[in-house]
N, C-alpha and C positions, 0 to 999 in steps of 0.2 A: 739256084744262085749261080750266075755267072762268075768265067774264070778272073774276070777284072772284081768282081764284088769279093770274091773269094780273097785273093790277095791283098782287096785293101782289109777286109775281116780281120787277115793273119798280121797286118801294118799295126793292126789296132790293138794286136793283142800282144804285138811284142813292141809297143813304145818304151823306151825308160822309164822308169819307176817315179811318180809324180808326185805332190805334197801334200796326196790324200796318205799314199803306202810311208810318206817320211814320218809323217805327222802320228799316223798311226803306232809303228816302230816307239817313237819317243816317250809317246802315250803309256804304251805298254812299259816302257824304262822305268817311268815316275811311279806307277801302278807297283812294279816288281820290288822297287826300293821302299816303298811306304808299307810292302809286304815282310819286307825286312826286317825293317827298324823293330814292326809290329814282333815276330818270328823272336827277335833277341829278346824282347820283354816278355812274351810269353812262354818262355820255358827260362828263362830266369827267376819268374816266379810261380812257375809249374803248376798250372792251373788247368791240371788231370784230373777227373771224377772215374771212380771207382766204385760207386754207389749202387748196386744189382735197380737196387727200388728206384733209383732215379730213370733209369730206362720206361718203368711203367708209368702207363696211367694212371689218372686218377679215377678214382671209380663214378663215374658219373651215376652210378643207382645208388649209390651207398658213400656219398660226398665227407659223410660224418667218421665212418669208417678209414678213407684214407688219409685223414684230418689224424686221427688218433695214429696210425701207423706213423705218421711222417713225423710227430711230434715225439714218439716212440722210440725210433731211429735217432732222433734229434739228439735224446736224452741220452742213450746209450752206447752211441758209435764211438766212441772216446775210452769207455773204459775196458780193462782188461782187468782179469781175476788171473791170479797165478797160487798156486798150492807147491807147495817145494817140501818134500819127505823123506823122512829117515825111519831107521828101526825105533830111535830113541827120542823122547824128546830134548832132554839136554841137549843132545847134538843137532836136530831140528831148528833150535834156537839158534844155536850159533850161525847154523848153515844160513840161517833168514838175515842176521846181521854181517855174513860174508859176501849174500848174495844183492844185498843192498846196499855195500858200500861200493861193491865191481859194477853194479848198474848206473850208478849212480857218476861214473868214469866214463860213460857210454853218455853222454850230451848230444848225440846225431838223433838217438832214438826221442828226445824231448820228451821221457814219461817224468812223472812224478806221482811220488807214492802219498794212497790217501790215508789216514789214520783211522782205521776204524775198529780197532778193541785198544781202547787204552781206559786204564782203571779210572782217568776222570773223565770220561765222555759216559761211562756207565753212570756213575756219581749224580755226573750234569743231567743226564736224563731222569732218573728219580728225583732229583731236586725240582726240575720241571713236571714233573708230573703230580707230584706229591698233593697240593693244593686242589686234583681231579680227582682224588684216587678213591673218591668213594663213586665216583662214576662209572667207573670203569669194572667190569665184568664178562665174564665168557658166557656164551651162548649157554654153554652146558651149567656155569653158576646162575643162574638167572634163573633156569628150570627148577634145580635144586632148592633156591629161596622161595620161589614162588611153592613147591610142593611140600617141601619140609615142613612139620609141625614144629610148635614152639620145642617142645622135647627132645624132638629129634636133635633142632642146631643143640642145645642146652649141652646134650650128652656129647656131642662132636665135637663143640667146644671143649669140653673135662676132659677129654682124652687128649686132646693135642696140648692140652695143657699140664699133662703128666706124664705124655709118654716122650722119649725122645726125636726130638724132627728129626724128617727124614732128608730135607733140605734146610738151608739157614734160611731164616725168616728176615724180612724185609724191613719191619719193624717188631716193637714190643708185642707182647700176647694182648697187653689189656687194648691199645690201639687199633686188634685186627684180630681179635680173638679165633673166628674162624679162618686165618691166612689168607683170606680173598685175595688180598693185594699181592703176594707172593704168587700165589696160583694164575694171576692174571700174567704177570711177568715170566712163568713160565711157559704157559700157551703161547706168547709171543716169542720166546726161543723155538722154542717146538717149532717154528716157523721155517728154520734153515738147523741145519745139523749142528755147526760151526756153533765152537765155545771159547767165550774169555777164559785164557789161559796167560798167567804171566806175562802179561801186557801185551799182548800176543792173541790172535784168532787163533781156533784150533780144532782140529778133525781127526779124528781116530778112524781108520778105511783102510783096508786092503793089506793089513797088519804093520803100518808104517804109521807113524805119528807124522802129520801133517801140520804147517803154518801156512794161514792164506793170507797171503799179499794182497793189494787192491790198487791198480797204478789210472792216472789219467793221460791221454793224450794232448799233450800242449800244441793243440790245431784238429783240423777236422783228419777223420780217421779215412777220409776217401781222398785227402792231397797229399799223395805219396808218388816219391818215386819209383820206377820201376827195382830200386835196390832193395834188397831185406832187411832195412836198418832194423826196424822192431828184432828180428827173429835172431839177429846177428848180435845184439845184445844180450839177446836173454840166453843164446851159447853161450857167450864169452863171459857173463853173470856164472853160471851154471858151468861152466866149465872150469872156474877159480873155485867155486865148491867144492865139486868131485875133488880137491887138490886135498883138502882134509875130512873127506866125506865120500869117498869112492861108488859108495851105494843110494847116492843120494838122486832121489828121481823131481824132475818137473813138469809139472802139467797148468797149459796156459788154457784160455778161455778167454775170447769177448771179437767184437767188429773189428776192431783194427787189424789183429793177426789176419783175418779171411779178407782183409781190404786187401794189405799189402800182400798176401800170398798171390792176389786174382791179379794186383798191380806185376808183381813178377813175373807171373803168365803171358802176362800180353805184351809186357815188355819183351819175351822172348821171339811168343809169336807174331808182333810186329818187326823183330828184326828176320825171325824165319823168313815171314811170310812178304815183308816187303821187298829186303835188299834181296831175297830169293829172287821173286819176281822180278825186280828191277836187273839182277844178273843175267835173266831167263832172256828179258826182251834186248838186252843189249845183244847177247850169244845170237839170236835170230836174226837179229839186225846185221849184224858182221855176217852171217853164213849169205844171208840176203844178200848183199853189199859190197862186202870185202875190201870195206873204207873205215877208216876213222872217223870221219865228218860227220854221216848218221847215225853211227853211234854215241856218240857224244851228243849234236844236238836233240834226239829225240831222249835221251836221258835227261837234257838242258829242260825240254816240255814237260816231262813227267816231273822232274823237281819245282818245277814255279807250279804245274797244275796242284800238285797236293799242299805244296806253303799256302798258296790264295788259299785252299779250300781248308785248311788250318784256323786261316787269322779272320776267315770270314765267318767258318762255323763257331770261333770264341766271342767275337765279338757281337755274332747275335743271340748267343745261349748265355754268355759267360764265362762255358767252363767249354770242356771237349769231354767227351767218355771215353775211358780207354777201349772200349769195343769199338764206338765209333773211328780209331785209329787203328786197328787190326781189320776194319771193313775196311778201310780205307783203303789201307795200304793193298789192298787186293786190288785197285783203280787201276792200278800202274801196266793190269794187263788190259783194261780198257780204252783209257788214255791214249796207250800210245796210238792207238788206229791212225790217227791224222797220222803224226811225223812220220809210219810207214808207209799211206799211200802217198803223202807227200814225191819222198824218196823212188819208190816203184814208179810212179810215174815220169821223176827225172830220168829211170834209165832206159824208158819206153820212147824218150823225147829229148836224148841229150844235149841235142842244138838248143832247146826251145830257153826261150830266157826264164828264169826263175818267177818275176812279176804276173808274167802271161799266163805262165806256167797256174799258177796260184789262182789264178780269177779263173779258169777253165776249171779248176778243182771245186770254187765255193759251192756252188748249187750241192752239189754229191756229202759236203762235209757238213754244210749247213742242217739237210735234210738228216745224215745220222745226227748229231749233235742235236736236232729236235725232236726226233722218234726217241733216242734214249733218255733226253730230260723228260717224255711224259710218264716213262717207265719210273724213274727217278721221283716225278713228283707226284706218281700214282702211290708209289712206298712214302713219302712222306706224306699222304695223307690221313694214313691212322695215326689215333690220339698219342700214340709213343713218343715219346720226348727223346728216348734213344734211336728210334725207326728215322726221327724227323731229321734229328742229326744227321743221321747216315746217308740221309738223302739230299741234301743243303751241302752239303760235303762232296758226295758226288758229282752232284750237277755242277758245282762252281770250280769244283776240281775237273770233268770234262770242258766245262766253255774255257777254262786258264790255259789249261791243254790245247787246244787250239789252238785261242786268240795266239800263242807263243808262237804257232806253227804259222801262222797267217802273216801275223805281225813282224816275225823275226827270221823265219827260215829265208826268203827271199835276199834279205841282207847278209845272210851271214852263210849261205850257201854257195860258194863263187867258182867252186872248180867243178870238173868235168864228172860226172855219173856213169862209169863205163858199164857194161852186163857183166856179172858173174854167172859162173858156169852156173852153182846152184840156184840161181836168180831165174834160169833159163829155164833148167831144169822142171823148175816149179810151176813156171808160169806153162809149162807144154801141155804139165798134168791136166790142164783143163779141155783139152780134147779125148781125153781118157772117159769123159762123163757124156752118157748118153744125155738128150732131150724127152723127154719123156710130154710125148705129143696130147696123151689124154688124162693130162695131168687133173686140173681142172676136176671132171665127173669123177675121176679116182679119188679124189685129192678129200672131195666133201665126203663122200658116200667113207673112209675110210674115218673123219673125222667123226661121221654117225653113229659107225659103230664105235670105236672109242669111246665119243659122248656115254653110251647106251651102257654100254660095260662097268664106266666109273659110274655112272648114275647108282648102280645095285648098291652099291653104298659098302657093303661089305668086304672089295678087295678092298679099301684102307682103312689100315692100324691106324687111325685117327689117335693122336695122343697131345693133349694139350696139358703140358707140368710144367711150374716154372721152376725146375730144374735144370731147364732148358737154356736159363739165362745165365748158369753160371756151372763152376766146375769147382766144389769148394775140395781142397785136400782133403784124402781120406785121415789122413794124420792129425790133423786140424778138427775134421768134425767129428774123430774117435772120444779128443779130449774134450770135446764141447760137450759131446756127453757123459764122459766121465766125471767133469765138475761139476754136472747138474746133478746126475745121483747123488756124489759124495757132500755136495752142499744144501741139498731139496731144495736148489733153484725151482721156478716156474719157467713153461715151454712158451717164447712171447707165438709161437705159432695158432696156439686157437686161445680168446678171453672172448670176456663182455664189454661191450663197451655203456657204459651208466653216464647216461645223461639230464640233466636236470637245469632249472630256471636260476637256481641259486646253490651253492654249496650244500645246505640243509638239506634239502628235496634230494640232490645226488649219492648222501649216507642214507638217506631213509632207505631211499631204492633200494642204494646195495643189501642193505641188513634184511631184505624183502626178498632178493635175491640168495644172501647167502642162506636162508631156513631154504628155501629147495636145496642149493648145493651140500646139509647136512647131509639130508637125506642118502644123495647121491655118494656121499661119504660111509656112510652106513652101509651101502649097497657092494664099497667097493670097487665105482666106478671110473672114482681119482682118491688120491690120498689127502688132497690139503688144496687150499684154495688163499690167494694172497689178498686184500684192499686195504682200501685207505681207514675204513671203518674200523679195519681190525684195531689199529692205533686211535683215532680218533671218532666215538662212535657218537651217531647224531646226536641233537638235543632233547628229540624227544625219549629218548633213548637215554643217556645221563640222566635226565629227571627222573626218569623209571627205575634207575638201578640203584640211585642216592637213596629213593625211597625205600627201595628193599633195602640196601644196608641199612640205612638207619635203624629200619624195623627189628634187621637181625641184630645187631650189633647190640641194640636195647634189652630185647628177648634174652639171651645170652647173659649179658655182664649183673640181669637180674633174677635170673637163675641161679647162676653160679654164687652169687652172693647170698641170696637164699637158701642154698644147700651146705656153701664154707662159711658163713658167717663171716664174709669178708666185705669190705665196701669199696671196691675195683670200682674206677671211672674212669671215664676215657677223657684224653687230654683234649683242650678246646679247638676246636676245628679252627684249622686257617679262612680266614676271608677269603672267598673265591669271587671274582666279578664273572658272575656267568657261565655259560659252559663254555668246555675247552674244543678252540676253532680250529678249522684247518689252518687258517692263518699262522696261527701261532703255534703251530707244532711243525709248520715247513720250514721255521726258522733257526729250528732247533737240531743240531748233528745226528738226534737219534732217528729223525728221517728219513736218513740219507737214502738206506735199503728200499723203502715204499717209496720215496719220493717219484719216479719214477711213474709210480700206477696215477698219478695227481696229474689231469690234461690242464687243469685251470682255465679260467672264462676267455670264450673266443666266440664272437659274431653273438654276444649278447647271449650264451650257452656257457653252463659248467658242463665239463666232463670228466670221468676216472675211465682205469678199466680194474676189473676183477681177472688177476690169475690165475691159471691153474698150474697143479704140481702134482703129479704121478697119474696123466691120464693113462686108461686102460686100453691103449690104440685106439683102431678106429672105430673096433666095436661099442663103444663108448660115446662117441661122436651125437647120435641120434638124440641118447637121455639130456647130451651136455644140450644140443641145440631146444630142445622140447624146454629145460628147465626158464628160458627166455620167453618163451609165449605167455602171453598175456600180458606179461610186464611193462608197464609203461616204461619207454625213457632206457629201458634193454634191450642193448643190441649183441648175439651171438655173432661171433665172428671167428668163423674159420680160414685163416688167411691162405694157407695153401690151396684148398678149394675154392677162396675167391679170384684168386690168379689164373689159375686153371680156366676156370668161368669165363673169365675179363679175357684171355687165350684164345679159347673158342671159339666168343662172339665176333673178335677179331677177326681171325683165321677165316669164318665166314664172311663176314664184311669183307677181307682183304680178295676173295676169290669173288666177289661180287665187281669189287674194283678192278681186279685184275682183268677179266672180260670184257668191264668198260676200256681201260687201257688197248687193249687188241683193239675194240672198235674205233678209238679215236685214234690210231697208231694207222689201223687200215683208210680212215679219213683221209689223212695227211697221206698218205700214198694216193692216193686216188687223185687229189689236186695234181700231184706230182706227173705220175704215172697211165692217169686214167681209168680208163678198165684193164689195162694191165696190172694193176696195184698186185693184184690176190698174188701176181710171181712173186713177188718182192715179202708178201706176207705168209702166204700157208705152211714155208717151210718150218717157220719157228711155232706157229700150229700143231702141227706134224709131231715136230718137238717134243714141247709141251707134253701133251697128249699122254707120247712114247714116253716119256719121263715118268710122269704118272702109272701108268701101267709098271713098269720098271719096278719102278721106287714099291708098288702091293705087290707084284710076285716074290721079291725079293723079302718082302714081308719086312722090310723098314719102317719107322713109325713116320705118319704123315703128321706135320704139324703147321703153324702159323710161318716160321720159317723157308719151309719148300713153297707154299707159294709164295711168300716175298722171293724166293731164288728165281720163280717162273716169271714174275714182276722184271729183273733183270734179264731174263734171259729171251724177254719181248724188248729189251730195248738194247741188248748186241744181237743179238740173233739178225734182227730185222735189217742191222748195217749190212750184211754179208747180201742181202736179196738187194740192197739197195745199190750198192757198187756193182752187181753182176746185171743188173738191172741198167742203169745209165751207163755200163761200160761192158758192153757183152761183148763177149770173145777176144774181149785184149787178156794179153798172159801179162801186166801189170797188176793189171786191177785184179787179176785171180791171186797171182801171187801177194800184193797189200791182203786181199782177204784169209790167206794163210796164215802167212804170216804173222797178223794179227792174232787171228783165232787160236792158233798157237801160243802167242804170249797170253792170252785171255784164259785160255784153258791152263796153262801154268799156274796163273795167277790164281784161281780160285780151285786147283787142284789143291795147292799149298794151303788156301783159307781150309779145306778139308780136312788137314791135318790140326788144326784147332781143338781144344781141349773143352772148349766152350759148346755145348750140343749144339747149339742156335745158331754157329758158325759155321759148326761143321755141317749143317744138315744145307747152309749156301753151297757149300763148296760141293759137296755130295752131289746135289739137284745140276747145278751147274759143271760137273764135269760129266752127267750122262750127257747134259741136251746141248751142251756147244759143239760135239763131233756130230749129233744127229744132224742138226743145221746145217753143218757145212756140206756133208757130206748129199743133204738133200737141193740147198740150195741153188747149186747146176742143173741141177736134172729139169729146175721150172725154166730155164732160157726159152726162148720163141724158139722156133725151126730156122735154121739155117737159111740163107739165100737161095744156094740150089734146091733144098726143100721149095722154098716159095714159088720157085721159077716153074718148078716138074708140075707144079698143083693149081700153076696158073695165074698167082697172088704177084702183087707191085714189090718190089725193093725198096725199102728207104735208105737211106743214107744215113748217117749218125758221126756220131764224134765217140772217138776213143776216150781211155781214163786219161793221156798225155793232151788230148785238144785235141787233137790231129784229124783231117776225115777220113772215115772210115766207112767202108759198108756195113753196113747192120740192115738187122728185119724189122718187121713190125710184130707183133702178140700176134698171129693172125691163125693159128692152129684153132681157135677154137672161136675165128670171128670177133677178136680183136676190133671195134673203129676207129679207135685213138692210139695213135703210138707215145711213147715217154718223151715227155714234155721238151726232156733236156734234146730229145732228138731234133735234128734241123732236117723241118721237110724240106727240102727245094724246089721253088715255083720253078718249073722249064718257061 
């Protein structure tokens, strides 16, 4: 290029700002304010998810399965069980109606309490049942009738009819002469610990007389703010207690506690970990700068980058997770890269006008900004609905990042960019890094072995638990199981799930089911087992058991009359229309407890589940899953092990994708770069790699996680090779890359400190492999000029990270034919 083409080049590049950069500016205004308006409505009506299971998929092998969880979830994320204990019960009682009038003061927490032992809801249920009641029979009575001789019941009968009950009978002797109907009501106690007492639930445990409370949440138990309303009422309930009850203890139980506990969490470590990081890049910025202006406006980017990528990830999911907002806020050390090389270059080029300035930057910003959205949209391509957030989040929050930087900095940058000393400083550091000439043949043969190493499969703790997605209080999950013993709750982590064509067919099932589960009862493998059947047992089943009483009932009252000379009849049966439905027994408060196990018809299918109560760990596991085989319409389901599973298969898919990533990542360099690309790429390779290795000697567990971190850390890593790349041997463009890497490495240093494993194992992966990067990154530059010249090879010319021309080389250490695109050959 001639010295006249040159100069008009530099005319061209510094015109005043035209009504494409005005128009764009304004654009960006309207965009920022409609982000606004958006921003006030949405945390006005705080539409945060907290939900662990909303993050996962759905089980694509087992669709019926996550169908039953979700509706599970559905049913139960609202309630809470509370137990409140004294030595005595008198005092118990009172303490229940002090602790229900102080809650009840607390209106932030929206609970309300549900009534579930009061003397007419018992009443109501027998009067509801009555008209069934010769239906209805325990596994174990049904044996008993069916084996008993006529003698047998006869004499069973005459004893309970002279000796003193041992409980009060339900009805008259001559109505029920063998108590069946008592008997069946008390197998269904037998079901939870918990006793009508004095209008009042009630548990005797741990030598304190207990009242259990049963509260609902008036809204979903996952739209919570980051504050402790729930936990803060149930102190300040419990703390008017203690006032006449000193020794009086509480223990809470259900979704919402563990909602709002994880919502406090993240509320903390989004403020740790964001305004941390945002403090981190501003500090960098001023030691960089030792202005106000860039720190301010690149704080100005990261504020509009994370709102757009707010009001964009709500508006197309609905809600936001609060994970995806503690990943988030880890951006802030990503983000900033523009508004820092922005700046570094104004002080490489302080004459140069801002506009000019900016179009000599696009290529360089453009290129990271699309190497790290395919990293971005490599993680959002697994089935995770939290993954996909997190990556729809990112990307819209780096391109707002930008655009601000593009759009805005030029206007609103209007004074002088002098050097700071540490500015200088920084940027010298990068003649301190050799060139490492046989990078290349080192480079691969080094990633072979690597490859070969991890390949043996043994150095990693491979560990897929979706415990991973969450960090529940140890406090919180102490009393989760302490109200399951003291109540003989069922564990919802492993049932069955019974499915069938209509209602009928789905009690057949179960009662077909539950003779294995005696068994398994008998053996000791669980203590108890909950369904719908227990209460409502099918129709062929009623007809079966009417007829045995009948039979017995008959046997009996003509015996006994036979023997006493008495004429005992039984009073005329109530008209029954039919047997007793599901229907009609879910309309009924006695319910409430099973309700829960009832999925009801969906996609042309009934469903229930069966659950269990006092498994024997995991040694148990095998019999539970074996008693399902064969079973039509039964489904065993172990949910912790199928997350695990569904972890796995990911974790491998994602490391499948992840390699695809690198490949299309070294694509896009290659357009760019040519066969220079591999500089730009093998450092974050390297990385990787070393990470891995790292992460097994160190004997950390590997999971789905680390490589979603090596996912991002292929799409910053690869900025650093790409600035050093179109801008070699400017101490700008080295120092933007510090700089940067420094904020970035803050950033997910802090995500490290997350309490959340799955966050921390980002921040972990990502604080080994972003020094390795940088640190390797220089080493791939071409050889110097005077290199080229001693060895005989041409000079090319280039442009700096400011515009400006520069000398520069070509790749040519290892036969290089294409130099970087951005370079300008010059025709002589």
């Amino acid at each position: 290029m001639t010295t006249h083409a040159a100069a008009e080049h530099s005319s061209k590049a510094d015109r005043p700002a035209g009504a494409f950069w005005r128009t764009a500016a304004l654009a960006w205004v309207l965009v920022v304010l409609a982000v606004c308006v958006h921003q006030f409505q949405f945390w006005k009506q705080g539409r945060i998810d907290t939900d662990v299971l909303a993050l996962l998929p759905l089980n694509e092998q087992a669709p019926d399965v996550s169908l039953a969880t979700q509706q599970l979830s559905e049913q139960m994320q609202r309630q809470i069980v509370v137990l409140l204990g004294t030595s005595q019960w008198d005092e118990t009682k009172a303490a229940a109606q002090t602790f229900r009038a102080a809650l009840k003061t607390q209106t932030a927490a929206h609970l309300k309490e549900e009534a579930i032992a009061r003397e007419s809801s018992m009443q109501s249920a027998l009067s509801f049942y009555q008209p069934w009641r010769a239906n209805l029979l325990t596994t174990q009575q049904r044996d008993e009738l069916v084996k008993a001789s006529d003698a047998n019941l006869v004499q069973r009968a005459l004893q309970d009819l002279y000796q003193p009950a041992t409980q009060a009978r339900l009805t008259d002797w001559v109505n029920d002469p063998l108590g069946l109907w008592t008997q069946w009501w008390s197998a269904r106690a037998a079901q939870s610990q918990a006793r009508p007492r004095d209008s009042e639930l009630w548990v005797a445990a741990q030598d304190k007389q207990w009242v259990v409370l049963q509260y609902v949440l008036d809204g979903s138990a996952f739209s919570l703010s980051g504050n402790p309303v729930i936990g803060s009422a149930m102190a300040h309930a419990l703390a008017e207690v203690r006032k006449q009850s000193p020794d009086a203890q509480l223990i809470m139980a259900g979704v919402p506690l563990h909602a709002e506990a994880a919502a406090v969490q993240a509320s903390g470590e989004i403020n740790v970990i964001g305004w941390g990081s945002l403090a981190g890049v501003l500090v960098l910025a001023w030691i960089a700068f030792r202005s106000l202006r860039p720190v301010l406006l690149v704080g100005l980017s990261l504020l509009v980058g994370c709102a757009v990528a707010l009001s964009v990830t709500d508006i197309v999911f609905g809600k936001v997770h609060l994970l995806t907002l503690v990943f988030g806020a880890s951006l802030v050390g990503v983000a900033e890269d523009y508004g820092i090389h922005y700046f570094a270059s104004r002080q490489g080029a302080p004459d140069r006008k801002p506009h000019a300035l900016m179009r000599g930057l696009l290529p360089a910003l453009w290129l990271a900004l699309g190497t790290s959205a395919i990293a971005y949209v490599a993680l959002g391509m697994a089935a995770f609905p939290g993954l996909r957030q997190m990556a729809l989040f990112s990307v819209v929050g780096l391109a707002a990042a930008m655009l601000t930087v593009i759009c805005w900095f030029p206007w609103l940058d209007r004074g002088r960019m002098p050097q700071s000393r540490a500015a200088l400083r920084i940027g010298k550091t990068l003649s301190w890094w050799p060139r490492w000439r046989t990078a290349l043949p080192w480079s691969l043969g080094l990633c072979a072995v690597a490859l070969l190493w991890i390949a043996k499969g043994h150095v990693l703790n491979n560990m897929d638990d979706v415990r991973q997605l969450q960090n529940s209080s140890p406090s919180l999950v102490a009393q989760q199981m302490q109200v399951g013993q003291m109540l003989g709750l069922p564990s919802p982590a492993q049932f069955y799930l019974v499915k069938g064509a209509n209602a009928e067919e789905v009690l057949q099932r179960e009662e077909t089911l539950k003779a294995r589960l005696d068994a398994l009862v008998v053996n000791k493998e669980l203590t108890g087992y909950s369904a719908v059947s227990d209460w409502v047992p099918s129709a062929q089943t009623q007809a079966r058991n009417a007829a045995l009483v009948q039979h017995a009932n008959k046997v009996v009252l003509e015996g006994v009359n036979a023997q006493l000379g008495e004429s005992f009849a039984p009073a005329a049966a109530d008209e029954m229309a039919g047997s007793l439905t599901v229907q009609a027994w879910l309309a009924q408060p006695i319910s409430a407890a099973a309700r829960p196990l009832w999925l009801g018809e969906r996609d042309g299918a009934f469903r229930s589940m069966v659950m269990l109560r006092g498994v024997r760990g995991q040694a148990a596991l095998p019999a539970l899953s074996a008693a399902a085989e064969g079973l039509n319409g039964v489904t065993w389901v172990d949910k912790p092990a199928e997350i695990s599973g569904l972890l796995k298969r990911y974790r491998i898919s994602m490391t499948e994708l992840l390699a695809l990533g690198h490949v299309l990542v070294l694509a896009a360099l290659c357009i760019r770069f040519g066969r220079s690309a591999w500089r730009a790429w093998l450092p974050t390779v390297l990385a990787s790699l070393a990470v891995v290795i790292i992460m097994a000697l160190m004997g950390e567990p590997w999971q789905l996680f680390n490589v979603l971190a090596l996912m991002l850390l292929l799409g910053v890593g690869i900025d650093y090779g790409i600035y050093l790349q179109e801008h070699e041997d400017d101490p700008q463009a080295w120092l933007a890359v510090v700089i940067g890497a420094g904020s970035t490495w803050l950033s997910f240093g802090l995500l490290g400190l997350s309490q959340t494993p799955a966050l921390r194992a980002f921040g972990v992966t990502l604080m080994f492999g972003l020094p390795i990067v940088l640190l390797l990154a220089p080493l791939f530059r071409a050889a110097r000029p005077d290199d080229l010249q001693a060895s005989g090879q041409p000079v090319v010319r280039g442009s700096t990270m400011s515009g400006m021309p520069a000398t520069d080389s070509s790749d040519s250490t290892e036969g290089d034919a294409s130099p970087n695109s951005n370079k300008v050959r010059e025709k002589e």
